[in-house]
C-alpha positions as CSV (number, residue, x, y, z in Angstrom):
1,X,24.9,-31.1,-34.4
2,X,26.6,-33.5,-31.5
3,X,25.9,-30.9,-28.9
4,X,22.1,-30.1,-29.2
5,X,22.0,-31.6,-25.7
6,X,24.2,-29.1,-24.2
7,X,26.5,-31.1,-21.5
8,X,23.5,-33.3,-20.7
9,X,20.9,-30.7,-20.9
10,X,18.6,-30.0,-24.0
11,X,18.3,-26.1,-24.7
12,X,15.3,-24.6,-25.8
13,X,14.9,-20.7,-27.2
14,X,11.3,-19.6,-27.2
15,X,11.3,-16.3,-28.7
16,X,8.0,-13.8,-28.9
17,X,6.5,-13.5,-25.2
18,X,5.4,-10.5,-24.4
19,X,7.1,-8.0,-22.2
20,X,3.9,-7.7,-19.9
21,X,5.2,-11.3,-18.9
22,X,7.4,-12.4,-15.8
23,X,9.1,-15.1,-15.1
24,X,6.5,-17.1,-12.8
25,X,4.2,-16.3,-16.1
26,X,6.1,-17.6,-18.3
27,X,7.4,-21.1,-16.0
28,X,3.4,-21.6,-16.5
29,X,3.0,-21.2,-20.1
30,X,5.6,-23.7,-20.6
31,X,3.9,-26.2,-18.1
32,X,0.7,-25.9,-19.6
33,X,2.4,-27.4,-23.2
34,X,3.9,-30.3,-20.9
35,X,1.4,-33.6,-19.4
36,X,1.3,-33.9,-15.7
37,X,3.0,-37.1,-16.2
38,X,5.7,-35.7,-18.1
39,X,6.4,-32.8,-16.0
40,X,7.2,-35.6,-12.9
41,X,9.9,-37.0,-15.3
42,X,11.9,-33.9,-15.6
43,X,13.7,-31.0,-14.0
44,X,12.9,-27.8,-15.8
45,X,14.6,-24.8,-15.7
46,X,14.1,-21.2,-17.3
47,X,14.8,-17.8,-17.8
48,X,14.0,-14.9,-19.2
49,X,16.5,-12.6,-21.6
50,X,15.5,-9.4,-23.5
51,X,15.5,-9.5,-27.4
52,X,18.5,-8.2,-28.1
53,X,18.5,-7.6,-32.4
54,X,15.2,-5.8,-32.9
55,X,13.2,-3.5,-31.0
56,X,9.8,-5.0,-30.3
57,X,8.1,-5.7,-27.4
58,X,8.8,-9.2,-26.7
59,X,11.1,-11.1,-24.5
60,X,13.0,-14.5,-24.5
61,X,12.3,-17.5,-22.9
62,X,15.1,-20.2,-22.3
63,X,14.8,-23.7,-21.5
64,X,17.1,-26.2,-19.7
65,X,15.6,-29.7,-19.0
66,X,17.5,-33.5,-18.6
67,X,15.7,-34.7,-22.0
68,X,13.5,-33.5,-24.9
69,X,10.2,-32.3,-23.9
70,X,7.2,-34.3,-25.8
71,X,5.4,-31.1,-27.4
72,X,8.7,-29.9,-29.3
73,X,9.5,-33.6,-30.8
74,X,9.2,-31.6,-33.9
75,X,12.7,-30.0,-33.1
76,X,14.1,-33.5,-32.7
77,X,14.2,-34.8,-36.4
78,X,15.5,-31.8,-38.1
79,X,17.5,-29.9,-35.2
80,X,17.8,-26.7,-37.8
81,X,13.8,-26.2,-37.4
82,X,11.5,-23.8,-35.7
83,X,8.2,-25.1,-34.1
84,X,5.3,-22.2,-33.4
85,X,2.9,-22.7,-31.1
86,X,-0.1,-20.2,-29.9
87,X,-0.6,-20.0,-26.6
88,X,-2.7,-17.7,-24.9
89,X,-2.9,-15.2,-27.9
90,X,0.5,-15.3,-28.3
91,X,2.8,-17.2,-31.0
92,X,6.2,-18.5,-29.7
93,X,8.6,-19.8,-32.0
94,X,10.8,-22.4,-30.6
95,X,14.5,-23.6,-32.0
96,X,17.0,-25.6,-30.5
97,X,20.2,-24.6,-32.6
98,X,20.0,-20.8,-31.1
99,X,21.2,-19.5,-33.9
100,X,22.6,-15.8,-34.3
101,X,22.8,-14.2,-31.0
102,X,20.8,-14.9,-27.8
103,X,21.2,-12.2,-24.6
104,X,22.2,-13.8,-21.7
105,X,21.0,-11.7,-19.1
106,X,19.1,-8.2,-18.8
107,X,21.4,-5.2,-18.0
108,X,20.1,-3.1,-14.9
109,X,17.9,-0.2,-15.9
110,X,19.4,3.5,-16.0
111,X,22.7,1.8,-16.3
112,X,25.4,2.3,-19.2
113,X,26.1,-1.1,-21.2
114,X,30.2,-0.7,-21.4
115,X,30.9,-3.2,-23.5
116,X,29.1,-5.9,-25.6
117,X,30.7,-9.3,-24.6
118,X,30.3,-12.0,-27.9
119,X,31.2,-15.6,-27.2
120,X,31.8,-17.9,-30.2
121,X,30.9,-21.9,-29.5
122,X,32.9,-24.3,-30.6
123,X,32.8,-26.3,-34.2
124,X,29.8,-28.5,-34.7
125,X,28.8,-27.5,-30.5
126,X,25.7,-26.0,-29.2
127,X,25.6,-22.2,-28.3
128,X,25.3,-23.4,-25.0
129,X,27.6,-26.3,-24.8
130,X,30.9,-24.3,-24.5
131,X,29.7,-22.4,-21.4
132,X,28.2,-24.8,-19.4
133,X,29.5,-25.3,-15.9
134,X,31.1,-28.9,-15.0
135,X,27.9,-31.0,-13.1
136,X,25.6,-27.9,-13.4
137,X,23.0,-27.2,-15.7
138,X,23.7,-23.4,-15.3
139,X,25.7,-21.5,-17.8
140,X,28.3,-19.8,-16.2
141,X,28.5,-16.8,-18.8
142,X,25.2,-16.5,-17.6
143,X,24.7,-16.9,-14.3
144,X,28.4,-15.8,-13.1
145,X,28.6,-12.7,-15.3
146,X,25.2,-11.7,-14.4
147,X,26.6,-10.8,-10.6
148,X,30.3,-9.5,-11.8
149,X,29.9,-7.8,-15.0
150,X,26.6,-6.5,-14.9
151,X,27.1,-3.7,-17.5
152,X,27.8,-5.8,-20.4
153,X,26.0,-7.1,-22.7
154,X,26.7,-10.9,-23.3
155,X,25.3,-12.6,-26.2
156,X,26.1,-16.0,-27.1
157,X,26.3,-16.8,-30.7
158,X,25.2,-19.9,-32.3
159,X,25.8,-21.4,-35.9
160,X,25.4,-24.3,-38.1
161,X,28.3,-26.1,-39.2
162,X,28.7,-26.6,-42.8
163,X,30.5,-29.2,-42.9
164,X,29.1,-32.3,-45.1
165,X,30.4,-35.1,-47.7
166,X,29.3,-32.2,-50.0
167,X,31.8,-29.9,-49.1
168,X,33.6,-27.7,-46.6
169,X,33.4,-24.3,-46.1
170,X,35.7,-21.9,-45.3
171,X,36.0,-19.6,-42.2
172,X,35.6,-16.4,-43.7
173,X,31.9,-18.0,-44.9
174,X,31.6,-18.4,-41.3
175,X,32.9,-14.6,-40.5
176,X,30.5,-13.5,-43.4
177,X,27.1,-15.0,-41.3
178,X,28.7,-13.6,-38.0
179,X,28.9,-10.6,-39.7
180,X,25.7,-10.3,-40.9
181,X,24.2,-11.2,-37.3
182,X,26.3,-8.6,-35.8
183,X,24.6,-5.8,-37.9
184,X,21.4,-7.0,-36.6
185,X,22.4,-6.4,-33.0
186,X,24.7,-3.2,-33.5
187,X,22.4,-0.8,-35.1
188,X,22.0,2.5,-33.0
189,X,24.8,5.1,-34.0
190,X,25.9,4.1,-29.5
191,X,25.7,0.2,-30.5
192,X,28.0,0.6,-34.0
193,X,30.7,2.5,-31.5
194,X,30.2,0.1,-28.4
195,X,33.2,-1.8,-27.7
196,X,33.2,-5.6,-28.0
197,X,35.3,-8.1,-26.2
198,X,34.9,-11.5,-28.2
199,X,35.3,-15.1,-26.7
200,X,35.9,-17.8,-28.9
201,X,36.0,-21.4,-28.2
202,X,38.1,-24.0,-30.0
203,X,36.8,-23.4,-34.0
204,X,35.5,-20.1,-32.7
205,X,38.3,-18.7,-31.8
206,X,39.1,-18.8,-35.4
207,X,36.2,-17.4,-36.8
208,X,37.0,-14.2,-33.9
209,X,40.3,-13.3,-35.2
210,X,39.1,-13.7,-38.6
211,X,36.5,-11.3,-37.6
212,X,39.0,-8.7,-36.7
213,X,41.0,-9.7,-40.0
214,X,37.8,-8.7,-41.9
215,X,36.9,-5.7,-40.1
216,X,40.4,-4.3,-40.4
217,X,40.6,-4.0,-43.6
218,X,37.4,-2.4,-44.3
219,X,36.3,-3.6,-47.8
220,X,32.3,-3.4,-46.4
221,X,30.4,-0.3,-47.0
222,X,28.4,-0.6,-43.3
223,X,29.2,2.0,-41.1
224,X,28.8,-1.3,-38.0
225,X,31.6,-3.5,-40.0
226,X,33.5,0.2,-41.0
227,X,34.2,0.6,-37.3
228,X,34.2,-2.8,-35.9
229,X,38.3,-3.3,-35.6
230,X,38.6,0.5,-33.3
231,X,35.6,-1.5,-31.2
232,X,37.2,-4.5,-30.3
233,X,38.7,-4.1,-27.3
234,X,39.8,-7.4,-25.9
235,X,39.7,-10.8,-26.9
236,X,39.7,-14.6,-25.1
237,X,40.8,-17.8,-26.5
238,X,39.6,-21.0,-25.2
239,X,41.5,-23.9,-26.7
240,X,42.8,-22.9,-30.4
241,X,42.5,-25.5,-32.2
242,X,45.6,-27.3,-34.4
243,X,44.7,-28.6,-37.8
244,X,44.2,-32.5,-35.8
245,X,41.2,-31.1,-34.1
246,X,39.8,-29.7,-36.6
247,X,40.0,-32.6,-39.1
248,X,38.6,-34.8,-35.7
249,X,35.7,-32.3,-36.0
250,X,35.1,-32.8,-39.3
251,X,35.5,-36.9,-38.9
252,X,32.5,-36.1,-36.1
253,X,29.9,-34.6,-38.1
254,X,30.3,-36.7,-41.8
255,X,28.6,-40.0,-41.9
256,X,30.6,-43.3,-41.1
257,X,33.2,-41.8,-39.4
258,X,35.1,-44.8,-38.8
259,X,35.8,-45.1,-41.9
260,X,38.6,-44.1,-44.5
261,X,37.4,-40.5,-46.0
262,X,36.8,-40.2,-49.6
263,X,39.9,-39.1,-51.8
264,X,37.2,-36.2,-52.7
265,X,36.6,-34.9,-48.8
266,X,40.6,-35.7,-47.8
267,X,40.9,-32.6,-50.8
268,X,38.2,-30.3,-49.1
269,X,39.5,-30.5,-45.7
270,X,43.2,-29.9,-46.7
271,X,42.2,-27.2,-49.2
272,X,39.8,-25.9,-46.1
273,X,43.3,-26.2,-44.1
274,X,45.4,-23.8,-46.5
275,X,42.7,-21.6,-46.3
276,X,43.0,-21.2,-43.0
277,X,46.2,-20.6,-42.6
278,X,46.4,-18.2,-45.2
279,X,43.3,-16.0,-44.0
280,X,44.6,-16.0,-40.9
281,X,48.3,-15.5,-41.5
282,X,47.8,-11.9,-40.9
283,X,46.4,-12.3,-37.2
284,X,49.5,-12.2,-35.0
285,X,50.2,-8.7,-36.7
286,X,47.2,-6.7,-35.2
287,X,47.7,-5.2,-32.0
288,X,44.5,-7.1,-30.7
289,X,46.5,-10.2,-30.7
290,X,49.3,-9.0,-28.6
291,X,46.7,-9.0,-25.5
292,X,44.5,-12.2,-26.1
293,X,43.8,-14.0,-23.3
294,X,44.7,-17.6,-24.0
295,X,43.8,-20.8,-22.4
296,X,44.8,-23.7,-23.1
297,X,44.0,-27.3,-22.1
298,X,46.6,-29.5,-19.7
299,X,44.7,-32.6,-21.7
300,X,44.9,-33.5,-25.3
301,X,41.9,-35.0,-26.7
302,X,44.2,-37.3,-27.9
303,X,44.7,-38.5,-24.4
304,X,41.0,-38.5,-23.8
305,X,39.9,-40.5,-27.0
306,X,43.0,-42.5,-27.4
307,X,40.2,-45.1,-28.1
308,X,39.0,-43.4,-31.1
309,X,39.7,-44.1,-34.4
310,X,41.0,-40.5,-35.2
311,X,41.8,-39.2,-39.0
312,X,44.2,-37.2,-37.6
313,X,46.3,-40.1,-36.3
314,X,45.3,-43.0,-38.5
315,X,45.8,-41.0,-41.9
316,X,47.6,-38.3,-40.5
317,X,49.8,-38.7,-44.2
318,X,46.8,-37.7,-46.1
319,X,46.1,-34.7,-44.2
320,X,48.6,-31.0,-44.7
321,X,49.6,-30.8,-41.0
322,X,53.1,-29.4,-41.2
323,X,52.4,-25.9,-39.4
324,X,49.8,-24.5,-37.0
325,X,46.8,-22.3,-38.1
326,X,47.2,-19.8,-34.8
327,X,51.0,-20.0,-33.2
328,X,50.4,-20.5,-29.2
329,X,50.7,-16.9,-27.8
330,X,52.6,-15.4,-25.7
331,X,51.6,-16.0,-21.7
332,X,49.0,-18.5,-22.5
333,X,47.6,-19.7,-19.4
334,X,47.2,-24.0,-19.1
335,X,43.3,-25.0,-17.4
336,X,42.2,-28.2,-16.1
337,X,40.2,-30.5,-19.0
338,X,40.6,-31.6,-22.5
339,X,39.8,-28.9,-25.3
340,X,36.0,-29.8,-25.4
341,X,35.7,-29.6,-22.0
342,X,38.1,-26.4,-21.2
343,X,35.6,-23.5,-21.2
344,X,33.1,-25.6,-18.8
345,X,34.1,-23.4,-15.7
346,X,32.7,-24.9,-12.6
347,X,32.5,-22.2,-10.0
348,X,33.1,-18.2,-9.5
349,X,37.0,-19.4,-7.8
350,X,37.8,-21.3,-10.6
351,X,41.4,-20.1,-11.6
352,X,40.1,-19.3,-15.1
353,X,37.2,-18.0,-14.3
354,X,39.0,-15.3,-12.4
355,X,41.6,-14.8,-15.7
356,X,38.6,-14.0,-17.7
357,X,37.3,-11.3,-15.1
358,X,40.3,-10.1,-14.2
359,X,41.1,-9.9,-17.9
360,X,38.0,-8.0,-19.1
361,X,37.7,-5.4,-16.1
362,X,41.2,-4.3,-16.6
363,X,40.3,-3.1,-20.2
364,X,37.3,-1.9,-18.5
365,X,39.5,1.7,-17.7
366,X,40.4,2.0,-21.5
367,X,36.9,1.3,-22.6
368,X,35.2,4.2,-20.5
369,X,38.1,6.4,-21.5
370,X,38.0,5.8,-25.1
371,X,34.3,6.8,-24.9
372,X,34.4,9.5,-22.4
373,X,34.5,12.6,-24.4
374,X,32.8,11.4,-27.5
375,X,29.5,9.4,-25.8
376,X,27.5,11.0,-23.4
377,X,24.6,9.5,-21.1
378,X,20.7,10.8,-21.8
379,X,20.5,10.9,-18.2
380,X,22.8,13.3,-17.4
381,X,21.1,15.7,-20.4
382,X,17.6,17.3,-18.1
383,X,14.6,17.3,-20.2
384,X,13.8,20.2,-17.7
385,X,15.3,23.2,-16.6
386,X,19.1,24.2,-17.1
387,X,21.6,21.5,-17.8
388,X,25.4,23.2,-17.2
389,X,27.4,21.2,-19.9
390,X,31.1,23.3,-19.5
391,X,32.1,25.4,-17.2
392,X,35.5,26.5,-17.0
393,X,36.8,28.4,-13.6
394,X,37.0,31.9,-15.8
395,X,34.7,32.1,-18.2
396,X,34.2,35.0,-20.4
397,X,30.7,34.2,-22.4
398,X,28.3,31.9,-21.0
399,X,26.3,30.1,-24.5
400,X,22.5,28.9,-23.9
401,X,21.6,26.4,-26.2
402,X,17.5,26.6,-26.3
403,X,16.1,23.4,-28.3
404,X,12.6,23.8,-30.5
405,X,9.0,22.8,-30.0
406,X,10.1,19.1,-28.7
407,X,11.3,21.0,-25.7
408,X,14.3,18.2,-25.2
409,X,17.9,19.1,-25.5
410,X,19.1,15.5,-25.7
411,X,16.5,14.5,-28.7
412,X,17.0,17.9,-30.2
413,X,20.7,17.6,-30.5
414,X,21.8,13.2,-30.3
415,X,21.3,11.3,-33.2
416,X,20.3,8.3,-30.3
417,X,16.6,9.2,-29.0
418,X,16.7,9.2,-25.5
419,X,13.6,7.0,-25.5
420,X,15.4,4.1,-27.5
421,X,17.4,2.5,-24.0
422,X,15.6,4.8,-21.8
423,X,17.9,7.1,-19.5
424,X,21.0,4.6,-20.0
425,X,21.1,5.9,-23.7
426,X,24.9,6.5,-24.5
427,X,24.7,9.1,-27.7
428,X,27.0,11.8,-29.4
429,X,25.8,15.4,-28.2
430,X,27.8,18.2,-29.9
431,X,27.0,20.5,-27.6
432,X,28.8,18.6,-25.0
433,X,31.5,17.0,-27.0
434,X,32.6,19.9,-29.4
435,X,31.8,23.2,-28.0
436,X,34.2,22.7,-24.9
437,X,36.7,22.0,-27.0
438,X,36.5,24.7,-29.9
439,X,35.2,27.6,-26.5
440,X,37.0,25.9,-23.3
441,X,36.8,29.5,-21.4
442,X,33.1,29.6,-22.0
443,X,30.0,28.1,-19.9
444,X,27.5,26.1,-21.8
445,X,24.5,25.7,-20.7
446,X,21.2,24.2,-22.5
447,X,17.9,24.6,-21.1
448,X,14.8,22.1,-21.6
449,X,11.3,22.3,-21.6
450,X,9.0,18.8,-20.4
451,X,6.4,18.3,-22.8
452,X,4.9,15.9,-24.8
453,X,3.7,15.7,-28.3
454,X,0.8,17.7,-27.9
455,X,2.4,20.9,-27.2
456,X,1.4,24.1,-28.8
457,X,3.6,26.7,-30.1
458,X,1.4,29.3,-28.0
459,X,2.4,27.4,-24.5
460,X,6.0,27.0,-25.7
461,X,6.2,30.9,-26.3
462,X,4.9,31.2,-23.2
463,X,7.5,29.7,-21.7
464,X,9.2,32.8,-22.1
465,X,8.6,34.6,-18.6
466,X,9.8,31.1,-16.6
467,X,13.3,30.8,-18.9
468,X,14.1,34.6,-18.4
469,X,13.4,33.5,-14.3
470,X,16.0,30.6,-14.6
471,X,18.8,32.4,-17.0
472,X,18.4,35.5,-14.5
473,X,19.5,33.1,-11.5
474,X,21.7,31.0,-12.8
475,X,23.7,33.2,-14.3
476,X,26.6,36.3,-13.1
477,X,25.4,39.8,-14.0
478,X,28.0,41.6,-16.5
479,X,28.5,38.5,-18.3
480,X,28.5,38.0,-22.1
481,X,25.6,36.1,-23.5
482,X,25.3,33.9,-26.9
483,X,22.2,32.2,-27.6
484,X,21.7,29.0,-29.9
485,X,17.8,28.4,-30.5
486,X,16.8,25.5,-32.7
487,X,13.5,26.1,-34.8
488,X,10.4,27.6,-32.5
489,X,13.0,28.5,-29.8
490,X,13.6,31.7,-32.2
491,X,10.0,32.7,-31.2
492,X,10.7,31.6,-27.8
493,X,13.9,33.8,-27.7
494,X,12.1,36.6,-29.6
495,X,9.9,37.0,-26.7
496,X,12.5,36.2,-23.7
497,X,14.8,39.5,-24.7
498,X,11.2,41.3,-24.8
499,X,10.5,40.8,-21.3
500,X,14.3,41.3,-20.6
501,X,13.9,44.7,-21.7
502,X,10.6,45.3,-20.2
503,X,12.3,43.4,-16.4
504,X,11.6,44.4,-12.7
505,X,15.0,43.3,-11.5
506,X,18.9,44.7,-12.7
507,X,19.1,40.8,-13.1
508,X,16.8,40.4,-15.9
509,X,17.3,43.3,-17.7
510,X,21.0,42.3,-17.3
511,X,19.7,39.4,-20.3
512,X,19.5,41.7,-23.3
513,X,22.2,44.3,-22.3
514,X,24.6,41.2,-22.4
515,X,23.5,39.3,-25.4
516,X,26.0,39.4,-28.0
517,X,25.0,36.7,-30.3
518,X,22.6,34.6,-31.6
519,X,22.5,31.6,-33.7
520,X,19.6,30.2,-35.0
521,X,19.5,26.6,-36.4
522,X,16.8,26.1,-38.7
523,X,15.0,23.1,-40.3
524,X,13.2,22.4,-43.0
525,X,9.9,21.7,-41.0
526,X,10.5,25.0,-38.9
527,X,8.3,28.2,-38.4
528,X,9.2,30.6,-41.6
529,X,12.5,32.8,-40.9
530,X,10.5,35.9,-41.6
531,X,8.5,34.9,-38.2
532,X,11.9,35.3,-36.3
533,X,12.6,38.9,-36.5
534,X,12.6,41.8,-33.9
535,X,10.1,44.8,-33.3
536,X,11.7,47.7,-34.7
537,X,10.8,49.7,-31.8
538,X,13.1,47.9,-29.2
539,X,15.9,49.5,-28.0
540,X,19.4,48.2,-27.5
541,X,19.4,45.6,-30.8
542,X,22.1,47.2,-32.4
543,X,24.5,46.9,-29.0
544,X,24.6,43.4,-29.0
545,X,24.8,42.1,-31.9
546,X,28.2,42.2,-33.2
547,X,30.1,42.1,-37.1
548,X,31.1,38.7,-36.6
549,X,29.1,35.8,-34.5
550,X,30.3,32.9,-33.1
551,X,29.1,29.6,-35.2
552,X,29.6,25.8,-34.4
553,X,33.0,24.9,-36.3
554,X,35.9,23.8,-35.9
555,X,37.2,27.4,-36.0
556,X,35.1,31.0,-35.1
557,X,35.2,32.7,-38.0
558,X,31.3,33.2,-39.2
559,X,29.8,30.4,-41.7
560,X,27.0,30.5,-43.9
561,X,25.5,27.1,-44.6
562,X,23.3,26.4,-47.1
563,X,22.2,22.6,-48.0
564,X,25.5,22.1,-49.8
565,X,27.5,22.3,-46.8
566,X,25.2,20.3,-44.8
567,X,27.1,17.1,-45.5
568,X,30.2,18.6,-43.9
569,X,28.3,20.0,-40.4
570,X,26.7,16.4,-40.0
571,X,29.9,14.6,-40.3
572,X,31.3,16.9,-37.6
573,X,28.3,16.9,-34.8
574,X,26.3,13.7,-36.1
575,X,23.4,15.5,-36.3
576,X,20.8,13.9,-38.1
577,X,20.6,14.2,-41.8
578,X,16.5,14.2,-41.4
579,X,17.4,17.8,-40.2
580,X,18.6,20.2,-42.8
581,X,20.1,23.1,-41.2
582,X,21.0,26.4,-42.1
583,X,23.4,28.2,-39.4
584,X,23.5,31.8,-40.7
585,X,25.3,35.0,-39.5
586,X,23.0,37.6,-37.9
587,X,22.7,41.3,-38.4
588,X,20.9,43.8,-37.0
589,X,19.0,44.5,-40.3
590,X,18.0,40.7,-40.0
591,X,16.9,40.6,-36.6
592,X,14.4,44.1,-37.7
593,X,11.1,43.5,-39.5
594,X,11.4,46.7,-41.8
């Protein structure tokens, strides 16, 4: 690979340091690999990134120095290897080539990612090379995003051309590895659905709109590639490349190069150039490519290399270059350079710099609104107390939505734990996203209980005196009341209604007079359904609970759901198939223990 030293810096990815580590930390593990001597020869630089495709507790380091460092010669002679080294108790693996997908920068914490920002290098280029600011050994993508688009996550993607005397390979083989790296970093049900804003340099740009190609028509059976062409939002083209850059590619990375090509790779590159044009024929079609951003160079590399011996001029009759892979698109804008060096932005004024900000941020509206109703933010779910979800100016019911023994709405009732990203979670709660829209003159409301792992049923049941306080007060006497308790909450309710009956003040006894409903959603690892019944003796049962009880569906009409029609209720809410529910309709002969 001709770019392994990355516009005159060699890139290192350490991967494996522990999260307990900072930066400082880190600067000194690396020094202690390097000689005194050495470390006098050299300007070092580093960083630290977050693992971004699996969920252990490690951390990235990456490297920038003006030549290779002694201790990783290893990563010199074969630049596809990894080296390990122990250090302190810890194991880093080290690479070069970057390959897959490498975060650029941390996101702040308790913040929403919007978007997940993908840049594609260049054919036969370093991950890094594309993105590397003129006379700077800082990457703009990283350093300049970092400050103006701190919600998104930007991964940089690196690959290993294929190209050889043995053969050429196609772009969709290209498409097929980013593929398989993308399912690595877009696993949570949020990260599937995140929108994704690709930037693709020269070759790259290719393999992106083949990307949306592939994910368009929908021939893969993961639910990531399933909904990968709704996700991409926006996409940025530095330099398409014509078939004459790509065969000068090619002429780069085969053995003498100055030479005529073989009669054998002349076939492979033009039947690599149909290819091309045919899998991407299809492109200019898709709404996506109606609002690329394109930039293009005011230099040809041509122009630049005139002194090279080039295939594409010297045997341009061998080659098929009567048409273009990727017409030039509408309002493409023209940046300073040649198309190697286009995408090297040198400062945060740079006119293109400020097309590619001002180009993302304007989709940044569409993106928040496309996930507005659907994705809803942990933080704003309270693990404590009441949470007030809907609450329309005249409401006629108010629904309490009580979760079980976990105590937490938001893990109760999202298929994305709220510890997975920490408060910042983004997940699909149907109590928030459906309910408004099927009851939109009725208050939800859910109420949570703070505990951990160890709680007993006995404390959660007597909780019962402290959620009767806070529905009592937060709530307008007269009004109609329908309860939805998960699991244990039956038990929980069960004894709330008691004390209701049994109340000092109009406002708690207010609680049972107005109940009207209840709903219970039971699991398979739930207390028995015979334990959530009512004492015979209590009065008042039979005046609220009505012939026909509101349910969670589409329409109001009173389900029964029995494992068969669990499939059905999942697709709807996303609830999570680990919980098998059974939503049934509630009379007063089931509520009484005979």
């Amino acid at each position: 690979m001709k770019d392994m030293v990355a516009g005159n810096r060699v890139w290192y990815r350490a991967r494996g340091l522990d999260k307990s580590y900072g930066l400082d930390d880190a600067r000194g593990i690396i020094l202690s690999m390097i000689s005194g001597k050495e470390q006098d020869t050299f300007n070092l630089q580093s960083y630290l990134v977050p693992t971004c495709d699996d969920s252990s507790a490690t951390q990235i380091i990456l490297l920038s120095c003006d030549h290779p460092l002694a201790c990783l010669k290893g990563l010199e002679d074969d630049p596809t290897a990894f080296q390990h080294i122990d250090i302190n108790g810890d194991r880093l693996c080290f690479d070069r080539h970057f390959r897959g997908f490498t975060q650029m920068y941390a996101n702040p914490p308790g913040d929403i990612i919007i978007a997940d920002i993908i840049a594609i290098p260049d054919l036969n280029s370093h991950a890094c090379s594309s993105w590397q600011a003129k006379s700077n050994s800082k990457l703009w993508i990283q350093d300049f995003f970092q400050k103006d688009l701190p919600q998104y996550r930007t991964l940089v993607y690196g690959y290993i051309p294929k190209f050889s005397v043995d053969g050429v390979e196609s772009v969709q083989m290209y498409c097929n590895e980013l593929l398989g790296w993308l399912h690595s970093v877009r696993q949570t049900s949020e990260e599937i659905h995140r929108p994704l804003i690709l930037i693709g340099h020269g070759f790259g740009c290719l393999i992106a709109a083949q990307l949306l190609l592939r994910a368009a028509s929908c021939e893969e059976s993961w639910p990531m590639v399933v909904s990968l062409a709704e996700s991409i939002q926006g996409m940025i083209f530095f330099a398409v490349p014509s078939k004459s850059d790509i065969i000068d590619e090619v002429q780069g990375m085969v053995k003498k190069e100055d030479i005529c090509p073989s009669d054998y790779l002349i076939r492979e590159i033009n039947h690599m150039m149909d290819n091309l044009t045919d899998d991407l024929s299809e492109f200019q079609g898709y709404p996506q490519a109606n609002q690329v951003l394109e930039l293009v160079p005011l230099l040809s590399r041509k122009d630049v290399e005139s002194r090279r011996r080039l295939w594409s001029t010297k045997f341009a009759e061998l080659f098929s270059l009567d048409s273009s892979i990727i017409s030039s698109l509408e309002g493409a804008k023209k940046v300073p350079g040649d198309r190697s060096t286009i995408g090297r932005l040198k400062t945060t004024s740079s006119p293109a710099y400020k097309w590619v900000v001002d180009y993302i941020q304007s989709r940044e509206q569409k993106i928040l609104d496309l996930r507005k109703d659907d994705w809803i933010k942990a933080s704003s779910m309270r693990s404590n107390g009441i949470t007030i979800l809907h609450s329309p100016q005249f409401a006629v019911a108010d629904v309490v939505l009580i979760p079980g023994l976990n105590g937490d709405p938001w893990d109760t009732w999202s298929c994305t734990p709220r510890s997975t990203t920490g408060p910042a979670t983004l997940g699909k709660f149907w109590p928030q996203t459906y309910l408004p829209r099927s009851l939109s003159d009725t208050r939800i409301l859910t109420w949570g209980l703070k505990s951990d792992r160890t709680c007993q049923l006995e404390y959660f049941v007597n909780q019962a005196p402290r959620l009767l306080k806070e529905l009592s007060s937060a709530r307008p006497l007269g009004r109609s009341l329908i309860f939805v308790a998960q699991d244990e909450a039956g038990l929980l309710l069960k004894e709330v209604l008691r004390l209701s009956e049994k109340g000092c003040s109009k406002s708690e006894k207010d609680i049972i007079s107005c109940t009207s409903a209840v709903v219970f959603l039971v699991s398979q690892r739930s207390v028995g359904r015979e334990d959530i019944v009512f004492d015979p003796e209590r009065k008042h049962t039979s005046e609220w609970l009505h012939d026909s009880i509101w349910s969670p569906s589409s329409s109001n009409a009173t389900i029964s759901l029995g494992l068969a029609s669990f499939q059905v209720l999942q697709e709807t809410y996303g609830i999570q198939s680990t919980h098998l529910l059974e939503i049934e309709r509630t009379s007063h002969s089931e509520l009484i223990r005979p």
